[in-house]
Kinemage of the C-alpha trace (Angstrom):
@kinemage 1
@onewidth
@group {chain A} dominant
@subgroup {mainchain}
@vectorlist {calphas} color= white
{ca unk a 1} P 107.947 146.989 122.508
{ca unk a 2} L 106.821 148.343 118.765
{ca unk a 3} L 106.660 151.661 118.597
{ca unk a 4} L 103.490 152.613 116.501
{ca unk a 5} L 104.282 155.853 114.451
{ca unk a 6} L 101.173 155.938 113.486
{ca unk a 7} L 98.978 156.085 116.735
{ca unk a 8} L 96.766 158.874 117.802
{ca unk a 9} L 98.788 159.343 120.876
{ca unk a 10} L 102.202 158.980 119.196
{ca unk a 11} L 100.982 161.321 116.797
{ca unk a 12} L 100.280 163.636 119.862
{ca unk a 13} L 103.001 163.210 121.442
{ca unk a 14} L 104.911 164.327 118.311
{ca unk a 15} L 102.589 167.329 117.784
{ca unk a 16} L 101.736 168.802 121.015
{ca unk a 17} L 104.976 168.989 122.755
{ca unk a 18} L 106.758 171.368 120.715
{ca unk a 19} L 107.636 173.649 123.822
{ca unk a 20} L 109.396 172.966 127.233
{ca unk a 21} L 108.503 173.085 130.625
{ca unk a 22} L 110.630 176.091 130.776
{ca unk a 23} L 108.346 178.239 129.477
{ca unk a 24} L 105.968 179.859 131.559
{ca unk a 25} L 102.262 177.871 131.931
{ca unk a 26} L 103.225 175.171 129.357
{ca unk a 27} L 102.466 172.088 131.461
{ca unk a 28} L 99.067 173.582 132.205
{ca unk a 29} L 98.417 174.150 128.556
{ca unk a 30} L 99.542 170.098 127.970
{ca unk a 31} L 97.329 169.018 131.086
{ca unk a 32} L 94.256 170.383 129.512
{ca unk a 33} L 94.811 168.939 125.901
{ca unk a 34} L 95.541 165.885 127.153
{ca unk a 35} L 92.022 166.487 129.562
{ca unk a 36} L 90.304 167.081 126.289
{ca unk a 37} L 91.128 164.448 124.399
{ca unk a 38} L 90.633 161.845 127.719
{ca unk a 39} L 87.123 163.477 127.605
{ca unk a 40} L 86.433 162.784 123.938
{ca unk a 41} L 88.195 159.035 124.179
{ca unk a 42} L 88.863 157.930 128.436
{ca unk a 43} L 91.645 154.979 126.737
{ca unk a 44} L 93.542 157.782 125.660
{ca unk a 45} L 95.654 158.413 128.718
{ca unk a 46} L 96.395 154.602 129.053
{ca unk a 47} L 97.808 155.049 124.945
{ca unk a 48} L 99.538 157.880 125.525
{ca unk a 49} L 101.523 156.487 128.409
{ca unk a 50} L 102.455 153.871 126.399
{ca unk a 51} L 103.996 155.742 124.019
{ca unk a 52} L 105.857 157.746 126.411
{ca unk a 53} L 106.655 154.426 127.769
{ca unk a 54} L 108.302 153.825 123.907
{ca unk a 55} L 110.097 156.931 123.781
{ca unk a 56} L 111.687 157.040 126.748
{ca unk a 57} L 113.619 154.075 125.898
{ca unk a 58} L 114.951 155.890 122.620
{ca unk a 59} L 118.636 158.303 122.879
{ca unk a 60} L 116.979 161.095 121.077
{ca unk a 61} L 116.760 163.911 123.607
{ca unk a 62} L 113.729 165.493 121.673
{ca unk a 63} L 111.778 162.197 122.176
{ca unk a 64} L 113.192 161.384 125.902
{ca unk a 65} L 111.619 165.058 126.464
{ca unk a 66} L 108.286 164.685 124.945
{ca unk a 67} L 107.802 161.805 126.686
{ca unk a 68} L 108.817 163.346 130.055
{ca unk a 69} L 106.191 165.752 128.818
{ca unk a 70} L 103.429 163.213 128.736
{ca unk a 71} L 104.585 161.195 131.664
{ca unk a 72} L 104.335 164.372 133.478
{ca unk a 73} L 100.631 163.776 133.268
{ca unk a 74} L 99.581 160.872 132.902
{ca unk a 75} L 102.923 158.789 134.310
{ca unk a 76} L 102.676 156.117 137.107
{ca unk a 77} L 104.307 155.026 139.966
{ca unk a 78} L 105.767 151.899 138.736
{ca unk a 79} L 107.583 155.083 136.112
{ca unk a 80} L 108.957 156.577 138.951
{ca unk a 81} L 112.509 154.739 138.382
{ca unk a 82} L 112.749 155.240 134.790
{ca unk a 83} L 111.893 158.994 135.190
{ca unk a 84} L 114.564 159.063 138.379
{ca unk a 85} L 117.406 157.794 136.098
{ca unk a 86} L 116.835 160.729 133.750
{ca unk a 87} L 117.247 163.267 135.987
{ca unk a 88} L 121.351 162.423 135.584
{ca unk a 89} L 120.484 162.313 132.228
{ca unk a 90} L 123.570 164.121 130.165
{ca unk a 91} L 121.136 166.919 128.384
{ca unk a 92} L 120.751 168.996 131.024
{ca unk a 93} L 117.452 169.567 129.351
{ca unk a 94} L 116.378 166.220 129.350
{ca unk a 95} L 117.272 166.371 133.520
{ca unk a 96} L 115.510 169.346 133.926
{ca unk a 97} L 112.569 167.861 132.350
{ca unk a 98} L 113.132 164.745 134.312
{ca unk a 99} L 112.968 166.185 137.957
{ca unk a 100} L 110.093 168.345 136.213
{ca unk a 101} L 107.931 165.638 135.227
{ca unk a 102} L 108.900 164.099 139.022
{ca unk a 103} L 107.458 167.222 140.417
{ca unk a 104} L 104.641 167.076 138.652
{ca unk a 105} L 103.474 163.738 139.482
{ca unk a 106} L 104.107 164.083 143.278
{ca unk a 107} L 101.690 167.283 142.861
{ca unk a 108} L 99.450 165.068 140.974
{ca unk a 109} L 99.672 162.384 144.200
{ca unk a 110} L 98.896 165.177 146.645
């Protein structure tokens, strides 16, 4: 895959997770940007999970996490193994953020 730098939901990505899911209400705050801009553009969700896709394959922790963050929201089933391998993941961050994002989209399931 080619990771486009340049694309609105790279550019996201890069922007709008800044924080963790450690801190308190975070993932709600990310849910409803990402709401926001599906509302204004409904493709976006599809691009954004394919940049997550992208950066989950880097070894940059920052980037592994930011894409947890996104996957967290709009992530699939068929990401279900790639987020379970993180959650051994040797930044304990990274494996927090792993079982986080898990979480998440089994809440997001029902």
């Amino acid at each position: 895959m080619t990771i486009d730098r340049n694309s609105d939901a790279w550019l996201f990505m890069k922007r709008a997770s800044s924080a963790s899911f450690s801190r308190p209400r975070f993932i709600d705050f990310y849910r409803n940007m990402v709401h926001e801009k599906a509302v204004a553009d409904p493709d976006f969700p599809v691009r954004l999970r394919k940049s997550a896709l992208e950066a989950v394959a880097s070894d940059d922790s920052v980037w592994l996490r930011k894409a947890l963050h996104a996957l967290a929201i709009v992530g699939q089933a068929s990401d279900f193994e790639i987020i379970q391998r993180l959650t051994e993941h040797r930044d304990e961050n990274v494996a927090r953020d792993a079982k986080t994002c898990l979480f998440e989209y089994r809440r997001r399931q029902g």
